[in-house]
Backbone atoms as SQL, in Angstrom:
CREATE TABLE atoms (id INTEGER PRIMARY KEY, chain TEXT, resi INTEGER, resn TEXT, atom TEXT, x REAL, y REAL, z REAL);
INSERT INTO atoms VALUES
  (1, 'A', 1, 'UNK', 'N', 96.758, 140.281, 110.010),
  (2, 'A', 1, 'UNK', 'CA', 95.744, 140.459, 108.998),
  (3, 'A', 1, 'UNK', 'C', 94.610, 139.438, 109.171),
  (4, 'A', 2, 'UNK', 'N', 95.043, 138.100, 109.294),
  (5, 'A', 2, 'UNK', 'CA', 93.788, 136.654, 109.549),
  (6, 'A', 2, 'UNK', 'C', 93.695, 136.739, 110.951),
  (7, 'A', 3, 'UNK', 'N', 94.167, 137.347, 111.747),
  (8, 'A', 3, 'UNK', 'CA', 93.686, 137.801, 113.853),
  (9, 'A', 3, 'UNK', 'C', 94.188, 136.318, 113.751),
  (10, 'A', 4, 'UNK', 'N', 94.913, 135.426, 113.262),
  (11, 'A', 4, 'UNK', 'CA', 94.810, 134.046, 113.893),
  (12, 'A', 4, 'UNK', 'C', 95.664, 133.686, 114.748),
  (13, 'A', 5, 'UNK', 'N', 96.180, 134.360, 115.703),
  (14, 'A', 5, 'UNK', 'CA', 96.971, 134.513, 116.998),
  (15, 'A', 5, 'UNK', 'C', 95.773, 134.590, 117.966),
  (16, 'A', 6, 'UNK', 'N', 94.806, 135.615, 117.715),
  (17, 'A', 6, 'UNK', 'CA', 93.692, 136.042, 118.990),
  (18, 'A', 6, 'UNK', 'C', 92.960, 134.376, 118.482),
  (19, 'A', 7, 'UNK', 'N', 92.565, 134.038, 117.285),
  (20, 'A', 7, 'UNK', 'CA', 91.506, 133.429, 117.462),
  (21, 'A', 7, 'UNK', 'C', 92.203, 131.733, 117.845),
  (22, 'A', 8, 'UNK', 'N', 93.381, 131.334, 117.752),
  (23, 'A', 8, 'UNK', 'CA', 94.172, 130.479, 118.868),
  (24, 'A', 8, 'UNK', 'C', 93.989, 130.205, 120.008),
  (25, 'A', 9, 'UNK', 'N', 94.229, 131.365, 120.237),
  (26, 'A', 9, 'UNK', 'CA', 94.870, 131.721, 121.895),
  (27, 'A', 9, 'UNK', 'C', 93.324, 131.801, 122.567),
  (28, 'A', 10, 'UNK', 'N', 91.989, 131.734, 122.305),
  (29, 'A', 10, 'UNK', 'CA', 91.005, 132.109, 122.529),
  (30, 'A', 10, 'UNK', 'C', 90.319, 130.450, 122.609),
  (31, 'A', 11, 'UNK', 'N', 91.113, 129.176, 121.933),
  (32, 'A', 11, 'UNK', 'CA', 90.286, 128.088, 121.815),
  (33, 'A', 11, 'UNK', 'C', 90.421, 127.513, 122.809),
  (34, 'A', 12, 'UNK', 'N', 89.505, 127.076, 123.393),
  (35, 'A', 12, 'UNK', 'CA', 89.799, 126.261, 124.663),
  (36, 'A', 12, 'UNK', 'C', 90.681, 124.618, 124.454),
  (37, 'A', 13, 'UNK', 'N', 91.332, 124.380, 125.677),
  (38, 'A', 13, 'UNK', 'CA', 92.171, 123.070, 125.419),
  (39, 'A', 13, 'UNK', 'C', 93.265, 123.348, 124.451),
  (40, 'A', 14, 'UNK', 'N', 93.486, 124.391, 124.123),
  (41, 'A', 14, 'UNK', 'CA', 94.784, 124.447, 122.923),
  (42, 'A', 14, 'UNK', 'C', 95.867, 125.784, 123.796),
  (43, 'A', 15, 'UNK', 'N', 97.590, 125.099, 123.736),
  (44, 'A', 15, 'UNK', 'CA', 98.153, 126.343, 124.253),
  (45, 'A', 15, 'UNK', 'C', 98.978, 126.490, 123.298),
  (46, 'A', 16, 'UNK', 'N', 99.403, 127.509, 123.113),
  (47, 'A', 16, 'UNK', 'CA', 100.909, 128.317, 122.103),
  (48, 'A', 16, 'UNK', 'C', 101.638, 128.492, 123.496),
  (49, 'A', 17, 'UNK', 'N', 102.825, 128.255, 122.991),
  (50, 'A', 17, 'UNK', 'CA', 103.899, 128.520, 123.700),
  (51, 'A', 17, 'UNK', 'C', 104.680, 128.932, 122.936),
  (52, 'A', 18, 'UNK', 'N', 106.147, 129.872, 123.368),
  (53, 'A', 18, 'UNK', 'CA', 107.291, 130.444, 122.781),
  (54, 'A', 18, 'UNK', 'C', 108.009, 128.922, 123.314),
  (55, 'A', 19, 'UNK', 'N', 109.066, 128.958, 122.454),
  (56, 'A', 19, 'UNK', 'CA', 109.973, 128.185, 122.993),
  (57, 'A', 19, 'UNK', 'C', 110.677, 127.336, 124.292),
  (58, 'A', 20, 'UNK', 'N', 110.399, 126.416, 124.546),
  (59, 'A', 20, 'UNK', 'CA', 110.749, 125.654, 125.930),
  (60, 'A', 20, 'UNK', 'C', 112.403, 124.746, 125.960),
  (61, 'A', 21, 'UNK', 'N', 112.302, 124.808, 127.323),
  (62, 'A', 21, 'UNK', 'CA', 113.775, 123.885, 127.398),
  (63, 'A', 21, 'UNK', 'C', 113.390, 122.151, 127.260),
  (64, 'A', 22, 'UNK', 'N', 114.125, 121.377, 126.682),
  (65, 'A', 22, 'UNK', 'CA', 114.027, 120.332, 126.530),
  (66, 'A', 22, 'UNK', 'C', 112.820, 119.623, 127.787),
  (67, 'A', 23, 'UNK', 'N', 113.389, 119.732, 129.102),
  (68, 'A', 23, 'UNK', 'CA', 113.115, 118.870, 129.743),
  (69, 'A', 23, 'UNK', 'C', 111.307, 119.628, 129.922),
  (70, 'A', 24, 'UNK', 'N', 111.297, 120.379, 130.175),
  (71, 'A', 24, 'UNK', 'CA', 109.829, 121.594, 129.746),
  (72, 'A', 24, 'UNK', 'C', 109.004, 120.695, 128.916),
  (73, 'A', 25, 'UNK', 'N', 109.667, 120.964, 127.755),
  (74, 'A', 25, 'UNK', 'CA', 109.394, 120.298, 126.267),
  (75, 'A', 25, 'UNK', 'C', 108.670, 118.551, 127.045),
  (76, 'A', 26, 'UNK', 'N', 109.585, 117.733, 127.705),
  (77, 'A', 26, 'UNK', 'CA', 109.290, 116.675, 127.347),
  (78, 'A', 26, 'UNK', 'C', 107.983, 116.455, 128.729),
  (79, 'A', 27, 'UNK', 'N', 107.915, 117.355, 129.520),
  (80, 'A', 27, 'UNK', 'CA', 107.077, 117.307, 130.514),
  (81, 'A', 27, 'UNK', 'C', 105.290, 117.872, 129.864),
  (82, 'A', 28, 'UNK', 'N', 105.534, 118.289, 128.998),
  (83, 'A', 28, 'UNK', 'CA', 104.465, 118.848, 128.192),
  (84, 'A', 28, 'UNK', 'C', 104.200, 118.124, 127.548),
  (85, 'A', 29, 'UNK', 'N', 104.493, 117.287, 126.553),
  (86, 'A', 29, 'UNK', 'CA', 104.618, 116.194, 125.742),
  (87, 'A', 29, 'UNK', 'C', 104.106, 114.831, 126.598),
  (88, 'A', 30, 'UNK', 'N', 104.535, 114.692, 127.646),
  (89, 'A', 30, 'UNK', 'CA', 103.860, 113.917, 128.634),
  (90, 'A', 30, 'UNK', 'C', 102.031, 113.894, 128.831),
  (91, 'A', 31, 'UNK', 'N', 101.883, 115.096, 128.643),
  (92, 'A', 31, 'UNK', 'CA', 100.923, 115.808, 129.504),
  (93, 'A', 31, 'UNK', 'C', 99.845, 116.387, 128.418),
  (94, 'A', 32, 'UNK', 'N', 100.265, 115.705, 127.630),
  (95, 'A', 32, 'UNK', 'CA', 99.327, 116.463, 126.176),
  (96, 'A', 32, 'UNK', 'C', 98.388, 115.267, 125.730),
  (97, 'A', 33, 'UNK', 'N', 97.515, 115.637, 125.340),
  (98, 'A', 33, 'UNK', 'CA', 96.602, 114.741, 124.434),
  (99, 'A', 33, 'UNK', 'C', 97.328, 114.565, 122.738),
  (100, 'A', 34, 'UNK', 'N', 97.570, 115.631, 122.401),
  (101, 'A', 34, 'UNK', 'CA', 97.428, 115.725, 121.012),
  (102, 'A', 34, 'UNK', 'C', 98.808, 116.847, 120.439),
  (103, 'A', 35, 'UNK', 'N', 99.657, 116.343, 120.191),
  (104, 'A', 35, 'UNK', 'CA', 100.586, 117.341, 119.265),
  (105, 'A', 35, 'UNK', 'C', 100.778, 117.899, 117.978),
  (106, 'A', 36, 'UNK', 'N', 100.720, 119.159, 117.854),
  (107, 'A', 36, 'UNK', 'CA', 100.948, 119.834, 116.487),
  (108, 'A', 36, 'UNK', 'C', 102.349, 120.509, 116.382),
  (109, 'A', 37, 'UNK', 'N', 102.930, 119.800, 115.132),
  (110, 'A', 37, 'UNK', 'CA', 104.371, 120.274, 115.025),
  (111, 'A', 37, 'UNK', 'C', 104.740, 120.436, 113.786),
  (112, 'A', 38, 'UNK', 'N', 105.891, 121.690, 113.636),
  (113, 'A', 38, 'UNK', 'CA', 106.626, 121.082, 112.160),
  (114, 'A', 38, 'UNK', 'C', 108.043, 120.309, 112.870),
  (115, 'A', 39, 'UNK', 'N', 108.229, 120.498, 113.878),
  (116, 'A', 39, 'UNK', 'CA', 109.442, 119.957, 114.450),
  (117, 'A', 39, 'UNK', 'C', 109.597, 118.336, 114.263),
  (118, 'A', 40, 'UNK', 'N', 111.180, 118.000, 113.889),
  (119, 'A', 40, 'UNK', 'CA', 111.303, 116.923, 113.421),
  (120, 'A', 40, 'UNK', 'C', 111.595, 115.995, 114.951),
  (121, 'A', 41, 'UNK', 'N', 112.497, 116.870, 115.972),
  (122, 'A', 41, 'UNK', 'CA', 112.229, 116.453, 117.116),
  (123, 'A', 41, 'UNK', 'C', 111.225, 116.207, 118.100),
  (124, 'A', 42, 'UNK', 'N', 110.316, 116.502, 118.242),
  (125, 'A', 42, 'UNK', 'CA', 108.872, 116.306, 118.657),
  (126, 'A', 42, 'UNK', 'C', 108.633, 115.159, 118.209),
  (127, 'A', 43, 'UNK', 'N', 108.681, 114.982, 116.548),
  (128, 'A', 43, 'UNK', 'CA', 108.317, 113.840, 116.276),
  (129, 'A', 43, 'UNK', 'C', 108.637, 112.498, 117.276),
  (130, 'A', 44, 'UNK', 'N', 110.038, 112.625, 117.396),
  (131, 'A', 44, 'UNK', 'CA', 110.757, 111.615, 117.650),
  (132, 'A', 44, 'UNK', 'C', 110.213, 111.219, 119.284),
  (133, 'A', 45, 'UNK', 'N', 109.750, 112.274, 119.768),
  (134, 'A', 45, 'UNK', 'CA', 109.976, 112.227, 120.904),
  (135, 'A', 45, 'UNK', 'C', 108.305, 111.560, 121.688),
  (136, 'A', 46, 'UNK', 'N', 107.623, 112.448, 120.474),
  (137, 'A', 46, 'UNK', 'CA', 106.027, 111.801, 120.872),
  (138, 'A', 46, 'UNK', 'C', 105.829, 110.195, 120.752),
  (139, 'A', 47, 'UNK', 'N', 106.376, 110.136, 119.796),
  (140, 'A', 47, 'UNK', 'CA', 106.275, 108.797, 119.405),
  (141, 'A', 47, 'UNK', 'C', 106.697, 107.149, 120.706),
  (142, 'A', 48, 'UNK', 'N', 107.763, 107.742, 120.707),
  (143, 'A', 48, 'UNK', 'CA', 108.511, 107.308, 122.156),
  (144, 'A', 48, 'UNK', 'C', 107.565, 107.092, 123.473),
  (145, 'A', 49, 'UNK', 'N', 107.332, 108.480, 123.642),
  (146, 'A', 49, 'UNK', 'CA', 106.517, 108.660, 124.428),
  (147, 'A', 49, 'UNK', 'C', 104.460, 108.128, 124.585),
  (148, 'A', 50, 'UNK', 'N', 104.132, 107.880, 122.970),
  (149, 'A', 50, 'UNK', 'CA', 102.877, 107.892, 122.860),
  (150, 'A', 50, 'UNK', 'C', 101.893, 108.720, 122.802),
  (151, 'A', 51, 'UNK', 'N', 102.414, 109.819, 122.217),
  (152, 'A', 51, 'UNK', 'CA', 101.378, 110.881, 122.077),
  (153, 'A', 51, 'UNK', 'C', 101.344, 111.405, 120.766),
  (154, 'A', 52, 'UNK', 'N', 99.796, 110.985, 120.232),
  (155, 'A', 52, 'UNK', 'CA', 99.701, 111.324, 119.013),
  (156, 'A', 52, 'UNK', 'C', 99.828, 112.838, 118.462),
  (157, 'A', 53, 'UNK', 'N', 100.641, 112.748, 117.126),
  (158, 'A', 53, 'UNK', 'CA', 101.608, 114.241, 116.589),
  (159, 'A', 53, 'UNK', 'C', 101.006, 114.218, 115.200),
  (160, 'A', 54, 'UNK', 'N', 100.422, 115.720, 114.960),
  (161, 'A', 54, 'UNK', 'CA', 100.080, 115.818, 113.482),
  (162, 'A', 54, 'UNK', 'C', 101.305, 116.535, 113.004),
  (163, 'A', 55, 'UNK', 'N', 101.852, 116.143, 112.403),
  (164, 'A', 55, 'UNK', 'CA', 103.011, 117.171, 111.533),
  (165, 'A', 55, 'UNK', 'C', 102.541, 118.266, 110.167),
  (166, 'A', 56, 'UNK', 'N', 103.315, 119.138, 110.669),
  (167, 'A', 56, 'UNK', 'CA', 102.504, 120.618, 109.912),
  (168, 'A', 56, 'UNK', 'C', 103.510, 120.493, 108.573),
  (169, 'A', 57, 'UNK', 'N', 103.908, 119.204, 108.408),
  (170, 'A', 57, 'UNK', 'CA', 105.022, 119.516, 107.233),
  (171, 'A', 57, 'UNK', 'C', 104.508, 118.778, 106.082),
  (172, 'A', 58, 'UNK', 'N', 104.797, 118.199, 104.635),
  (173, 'A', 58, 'UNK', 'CA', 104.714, 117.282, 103.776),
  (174, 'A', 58, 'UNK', 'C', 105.359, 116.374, 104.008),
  (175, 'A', 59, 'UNK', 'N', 106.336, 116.330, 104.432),
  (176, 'A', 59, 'UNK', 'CA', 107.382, 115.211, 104.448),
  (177, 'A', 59, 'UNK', 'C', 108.356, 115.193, 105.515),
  (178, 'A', 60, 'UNK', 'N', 109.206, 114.503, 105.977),
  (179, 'A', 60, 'UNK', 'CA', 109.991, 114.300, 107.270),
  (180, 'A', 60, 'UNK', 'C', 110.788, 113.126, 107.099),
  (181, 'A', 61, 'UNK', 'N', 111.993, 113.446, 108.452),
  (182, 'A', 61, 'UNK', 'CA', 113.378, 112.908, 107.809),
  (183, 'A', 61, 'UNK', 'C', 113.249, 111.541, 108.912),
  (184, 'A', 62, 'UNK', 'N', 112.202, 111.547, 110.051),
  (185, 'A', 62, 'UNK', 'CA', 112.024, 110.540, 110.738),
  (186, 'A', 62, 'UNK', 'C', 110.544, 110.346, 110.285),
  (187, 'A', 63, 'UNK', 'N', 111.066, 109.074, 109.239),
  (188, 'A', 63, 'UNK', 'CA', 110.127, 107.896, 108.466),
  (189, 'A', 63, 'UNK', 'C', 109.700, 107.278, 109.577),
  (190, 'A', 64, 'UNK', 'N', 110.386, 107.096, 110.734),
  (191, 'A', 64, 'UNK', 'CA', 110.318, 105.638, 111.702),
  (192, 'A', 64, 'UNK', 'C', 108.956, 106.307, 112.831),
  (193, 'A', 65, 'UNK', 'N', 108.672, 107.237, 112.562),
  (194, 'A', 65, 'UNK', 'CA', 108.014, 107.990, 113.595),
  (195, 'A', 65, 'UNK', 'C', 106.338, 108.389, 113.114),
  (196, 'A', 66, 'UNK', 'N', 106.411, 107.612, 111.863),
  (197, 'A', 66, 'UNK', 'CA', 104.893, 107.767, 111.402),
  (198, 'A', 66, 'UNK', 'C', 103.873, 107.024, 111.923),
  (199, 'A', 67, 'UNK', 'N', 102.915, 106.899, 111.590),
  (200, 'A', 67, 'UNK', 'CA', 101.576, 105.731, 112.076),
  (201, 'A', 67, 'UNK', 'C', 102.174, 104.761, 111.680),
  (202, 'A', 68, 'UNK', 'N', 102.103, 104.603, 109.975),
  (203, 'A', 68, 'UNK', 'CA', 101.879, 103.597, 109.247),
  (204, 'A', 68, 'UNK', 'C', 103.331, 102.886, 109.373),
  (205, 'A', 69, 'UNK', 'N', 104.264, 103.367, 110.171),
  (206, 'A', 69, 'UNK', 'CA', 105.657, 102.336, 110.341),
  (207, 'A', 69, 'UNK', 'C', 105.665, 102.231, 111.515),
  (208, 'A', 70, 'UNK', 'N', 104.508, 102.435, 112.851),
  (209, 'A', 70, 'UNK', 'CA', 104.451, 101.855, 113.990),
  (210, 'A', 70, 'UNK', 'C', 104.541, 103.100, 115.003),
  (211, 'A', 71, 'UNK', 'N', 105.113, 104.335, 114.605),
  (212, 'A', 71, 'UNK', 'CA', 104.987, 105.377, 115.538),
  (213, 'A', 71, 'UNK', 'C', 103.627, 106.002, 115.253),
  (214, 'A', 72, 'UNK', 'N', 103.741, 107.748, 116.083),
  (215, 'A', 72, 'UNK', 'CA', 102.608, 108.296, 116.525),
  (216, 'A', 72, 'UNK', 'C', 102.121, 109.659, 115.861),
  (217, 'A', 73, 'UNK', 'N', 102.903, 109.630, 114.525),
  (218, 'A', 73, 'UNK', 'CA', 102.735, 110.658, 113.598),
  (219, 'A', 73, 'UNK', 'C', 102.388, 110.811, 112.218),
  (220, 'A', 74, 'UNK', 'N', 101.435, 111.563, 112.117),
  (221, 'A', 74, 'UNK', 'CA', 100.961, 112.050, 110.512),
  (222, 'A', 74, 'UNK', 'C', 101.021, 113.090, 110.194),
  (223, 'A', 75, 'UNK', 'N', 101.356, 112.931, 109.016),
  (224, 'A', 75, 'UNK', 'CA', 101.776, 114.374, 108.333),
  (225, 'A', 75, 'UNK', 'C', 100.726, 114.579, 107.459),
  (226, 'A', 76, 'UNK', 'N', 100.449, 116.049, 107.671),
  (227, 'A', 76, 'UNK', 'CA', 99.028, 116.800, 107.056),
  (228, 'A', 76, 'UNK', 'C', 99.267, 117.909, 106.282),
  (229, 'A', 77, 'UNK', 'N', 100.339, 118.707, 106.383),
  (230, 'A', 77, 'UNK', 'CA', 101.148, 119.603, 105.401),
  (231, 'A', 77, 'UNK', 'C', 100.273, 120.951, 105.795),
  (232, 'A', 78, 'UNK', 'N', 99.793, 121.609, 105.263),
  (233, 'A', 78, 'UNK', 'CA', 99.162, 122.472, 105.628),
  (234, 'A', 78, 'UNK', 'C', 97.908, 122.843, 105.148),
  (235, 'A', 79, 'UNK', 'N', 97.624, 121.675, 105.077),
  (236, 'A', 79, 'UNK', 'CA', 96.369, 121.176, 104.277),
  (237, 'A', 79, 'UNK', 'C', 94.763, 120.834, 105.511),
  (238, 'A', 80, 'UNK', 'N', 94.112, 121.958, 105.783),
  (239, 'A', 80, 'UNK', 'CA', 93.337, 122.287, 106.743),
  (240, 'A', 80, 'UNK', 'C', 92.256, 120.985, 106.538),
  (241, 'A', 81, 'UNK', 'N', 91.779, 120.042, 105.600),
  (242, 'A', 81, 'UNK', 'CA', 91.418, 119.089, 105.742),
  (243, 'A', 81, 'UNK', 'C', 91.823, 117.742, 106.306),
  (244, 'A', 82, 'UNK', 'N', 93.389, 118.006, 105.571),
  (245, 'A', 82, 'UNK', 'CA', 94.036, 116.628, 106.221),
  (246, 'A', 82, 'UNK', 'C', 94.740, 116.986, 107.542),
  (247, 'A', 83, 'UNK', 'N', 94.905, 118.451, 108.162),
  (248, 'A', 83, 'UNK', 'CA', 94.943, 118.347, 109.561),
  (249, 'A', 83, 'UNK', 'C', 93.432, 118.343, 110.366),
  (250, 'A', 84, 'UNK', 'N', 92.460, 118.314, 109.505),
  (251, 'A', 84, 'UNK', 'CA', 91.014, 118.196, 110.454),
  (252, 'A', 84, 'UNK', 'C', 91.137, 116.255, 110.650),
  (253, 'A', 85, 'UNK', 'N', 91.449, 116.068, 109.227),
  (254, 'A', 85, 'UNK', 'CA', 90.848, 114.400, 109.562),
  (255, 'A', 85, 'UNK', 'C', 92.413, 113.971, 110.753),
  (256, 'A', 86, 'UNK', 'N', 93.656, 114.263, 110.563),
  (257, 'A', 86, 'UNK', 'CA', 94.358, 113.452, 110.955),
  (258, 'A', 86, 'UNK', 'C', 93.813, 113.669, 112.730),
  (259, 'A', 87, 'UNK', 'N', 93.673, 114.876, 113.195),
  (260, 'A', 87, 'UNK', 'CA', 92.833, 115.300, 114.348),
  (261, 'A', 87, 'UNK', 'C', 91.926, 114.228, 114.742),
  (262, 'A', 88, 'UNK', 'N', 90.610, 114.203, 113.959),
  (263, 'A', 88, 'UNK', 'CA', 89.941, 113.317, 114.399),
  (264, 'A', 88, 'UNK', 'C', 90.368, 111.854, 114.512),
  (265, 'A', 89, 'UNK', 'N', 91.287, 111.449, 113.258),
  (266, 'A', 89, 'UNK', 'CA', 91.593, 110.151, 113.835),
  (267, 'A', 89, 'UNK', 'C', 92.878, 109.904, 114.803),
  (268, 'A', 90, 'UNK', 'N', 93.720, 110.874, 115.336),
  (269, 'A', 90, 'UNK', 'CA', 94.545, 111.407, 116.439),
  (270, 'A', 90, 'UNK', 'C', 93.762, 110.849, 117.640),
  (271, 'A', 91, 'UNK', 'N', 92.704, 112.122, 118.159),
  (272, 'A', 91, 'UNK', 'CA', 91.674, 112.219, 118.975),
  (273, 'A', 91, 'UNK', 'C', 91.179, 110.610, 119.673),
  (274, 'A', 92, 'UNK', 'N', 90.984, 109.761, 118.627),
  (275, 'A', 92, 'UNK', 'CA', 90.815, 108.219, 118.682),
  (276, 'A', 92, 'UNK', 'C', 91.292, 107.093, 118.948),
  (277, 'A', 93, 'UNK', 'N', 92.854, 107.452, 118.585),
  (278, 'A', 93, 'UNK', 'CA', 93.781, 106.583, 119.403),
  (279, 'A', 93, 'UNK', 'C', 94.167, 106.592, 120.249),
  (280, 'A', 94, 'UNK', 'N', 94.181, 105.093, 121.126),
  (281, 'A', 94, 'UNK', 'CA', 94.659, 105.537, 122.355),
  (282, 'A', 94, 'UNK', 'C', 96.713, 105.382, 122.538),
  (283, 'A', 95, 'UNK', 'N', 97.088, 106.363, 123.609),
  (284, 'A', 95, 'UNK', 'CA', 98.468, 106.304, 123.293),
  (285, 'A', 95, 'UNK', 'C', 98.912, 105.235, 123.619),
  (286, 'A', 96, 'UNK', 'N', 99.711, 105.200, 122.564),
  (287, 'A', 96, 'UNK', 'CA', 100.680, 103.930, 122.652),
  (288, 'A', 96, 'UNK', 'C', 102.368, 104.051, 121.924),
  (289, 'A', 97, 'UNK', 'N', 103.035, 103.966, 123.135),
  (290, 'A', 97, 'UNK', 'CA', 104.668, 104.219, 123.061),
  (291, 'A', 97, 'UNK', 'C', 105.107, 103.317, 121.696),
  (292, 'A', 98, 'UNK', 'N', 106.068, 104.000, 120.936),
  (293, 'A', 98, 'UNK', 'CA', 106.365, 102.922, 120.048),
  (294, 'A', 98, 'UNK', 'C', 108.047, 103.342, 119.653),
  (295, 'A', 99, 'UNK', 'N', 108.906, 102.560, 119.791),
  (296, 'A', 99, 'UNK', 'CA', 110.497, 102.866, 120.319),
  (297, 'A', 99, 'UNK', 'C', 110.669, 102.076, 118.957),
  (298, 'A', 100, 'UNK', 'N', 111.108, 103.303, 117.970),
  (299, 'A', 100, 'UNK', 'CA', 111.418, 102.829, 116.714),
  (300, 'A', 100, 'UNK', 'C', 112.831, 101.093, 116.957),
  (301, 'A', 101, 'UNK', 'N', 112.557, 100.494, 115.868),
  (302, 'A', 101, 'UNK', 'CA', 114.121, 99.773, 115.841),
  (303, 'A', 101, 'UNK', 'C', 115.447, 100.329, 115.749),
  (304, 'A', 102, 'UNK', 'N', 116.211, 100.424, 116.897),
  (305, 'A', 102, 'UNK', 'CA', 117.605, 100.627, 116.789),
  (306, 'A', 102, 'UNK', 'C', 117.338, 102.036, 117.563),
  (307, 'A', 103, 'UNK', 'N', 116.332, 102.287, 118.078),
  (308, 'A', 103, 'UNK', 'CA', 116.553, 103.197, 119.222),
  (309, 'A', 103, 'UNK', 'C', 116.403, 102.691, 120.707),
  (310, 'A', 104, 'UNK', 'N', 117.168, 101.490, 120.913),
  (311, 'A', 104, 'UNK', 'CA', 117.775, 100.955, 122.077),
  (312, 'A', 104, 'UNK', 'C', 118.702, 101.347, 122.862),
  (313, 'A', 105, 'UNK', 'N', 119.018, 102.353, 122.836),
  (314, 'A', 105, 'UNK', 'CA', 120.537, 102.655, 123.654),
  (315, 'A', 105, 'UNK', 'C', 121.407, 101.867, 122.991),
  (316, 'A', 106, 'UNK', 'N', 121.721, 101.110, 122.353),
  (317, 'A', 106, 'UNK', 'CA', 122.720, 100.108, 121.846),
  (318, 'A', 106, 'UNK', 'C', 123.395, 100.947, 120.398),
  (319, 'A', 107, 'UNK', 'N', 123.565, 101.986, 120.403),
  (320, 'A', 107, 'UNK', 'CA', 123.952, 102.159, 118.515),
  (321, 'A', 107, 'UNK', 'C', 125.612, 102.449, 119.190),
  (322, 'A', 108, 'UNK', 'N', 126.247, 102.909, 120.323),
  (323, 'A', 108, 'UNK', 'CA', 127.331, 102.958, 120.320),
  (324, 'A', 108, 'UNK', 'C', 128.176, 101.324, 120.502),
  (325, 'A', 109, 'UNK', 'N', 127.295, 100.675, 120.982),
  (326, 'A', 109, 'UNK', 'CA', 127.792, 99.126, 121.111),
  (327, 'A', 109, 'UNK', 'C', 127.468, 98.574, 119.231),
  (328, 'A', 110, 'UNK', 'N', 126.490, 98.799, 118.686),
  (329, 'A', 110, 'UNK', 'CA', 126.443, 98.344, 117.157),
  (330, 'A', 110, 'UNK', 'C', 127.694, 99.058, 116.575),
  (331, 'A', 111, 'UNK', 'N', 128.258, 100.348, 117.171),
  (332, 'A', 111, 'UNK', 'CA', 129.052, 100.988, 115.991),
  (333, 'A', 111, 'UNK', 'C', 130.185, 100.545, 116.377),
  (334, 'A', 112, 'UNK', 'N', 130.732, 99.916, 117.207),
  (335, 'A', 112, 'UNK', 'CA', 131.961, 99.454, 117.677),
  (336, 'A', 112, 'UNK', 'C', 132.301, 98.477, 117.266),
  (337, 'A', 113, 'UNK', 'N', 131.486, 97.479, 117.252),
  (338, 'A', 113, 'UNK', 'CA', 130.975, 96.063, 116.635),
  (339, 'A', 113, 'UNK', 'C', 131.101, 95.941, 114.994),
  (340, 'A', 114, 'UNK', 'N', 130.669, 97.122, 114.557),
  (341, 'A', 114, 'UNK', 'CA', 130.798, 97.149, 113.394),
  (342, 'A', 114, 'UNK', 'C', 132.595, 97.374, 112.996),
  (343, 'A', 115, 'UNK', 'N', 132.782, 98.212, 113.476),
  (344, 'A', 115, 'UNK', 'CA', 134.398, 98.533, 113.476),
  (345, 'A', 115, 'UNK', 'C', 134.951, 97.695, 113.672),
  (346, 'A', 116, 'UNK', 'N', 134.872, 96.909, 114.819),
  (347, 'A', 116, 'UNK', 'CA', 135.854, 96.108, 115.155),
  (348, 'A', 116, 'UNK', 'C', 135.721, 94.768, 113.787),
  (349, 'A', 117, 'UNK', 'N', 134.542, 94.500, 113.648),
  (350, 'A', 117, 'UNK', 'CA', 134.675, 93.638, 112.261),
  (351, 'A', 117, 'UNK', 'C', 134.825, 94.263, 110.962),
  (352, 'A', 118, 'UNK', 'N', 134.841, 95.189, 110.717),
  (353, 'A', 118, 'UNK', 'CA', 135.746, 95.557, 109.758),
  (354, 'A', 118, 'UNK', 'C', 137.084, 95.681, 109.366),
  (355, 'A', 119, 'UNK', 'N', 137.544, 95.850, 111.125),
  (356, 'A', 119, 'UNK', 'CA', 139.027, 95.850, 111.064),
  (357, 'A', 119, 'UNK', 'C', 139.626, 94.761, 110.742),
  (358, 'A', 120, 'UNK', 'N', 138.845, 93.330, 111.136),
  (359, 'A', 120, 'UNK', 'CA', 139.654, 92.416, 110.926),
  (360, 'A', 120, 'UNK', 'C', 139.965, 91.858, 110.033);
């Protein structure tokens, strides 16, 4: 009814894709300027990676993955102003990786650690 598939698929610099395999996923994500997602994984993953992510949602379950707590994501909801501004100020930053706390590889050595002092 809104053609907004043709008028997408028609903008230059912007792709739709159907669904990808992870490693797809993270080679694209590499390779992107700018991410639009409702995905909570993306989040996680841009961020890591350094590539700024507007989230198509209100709210999200990775807090650690926003601007304002050091990652590479804002959430704009579906709110065509606050995904224009978060865009432009997206567009502006330059990437920068940001590896939330406690995403070290270390949580199976913290959870053991934890156990083992509990046990005693």
């Amino acid at each position: 009814e809104f053609e907004l598939w043709e008028k997408v698929t028609r903008t230059t610099g912007m792709v739709l894709l159907r669904p990808v395999g992870y490693h797809e996923m993270l080679r694209l994500n590499m390779g992107s300027r700018l991410l639009l997602t409702d995905s909570g994984g993306l989040q996680g993953e841009s961020s890591v990676l350094g590539t700024p992510c507007i989230v198509l949602r209100w709210n999200t379950e990775w807090t650690v993955t926003l601007a304002e707590q050091g990652g590479t994501c804002q959430l704009a909801g579906n709110d065509v102003n606050r995904i224009r501004q978060a865009y432009e100020k997206a567009i502006q930053t330059p990437r920068k990786p940001s590896v939330p706390d406690y995403w070290d590889g270390r949580t199976a050595e913290r959870c053991l650690e934890a156990i083992l002092k509990a046990s005693i």
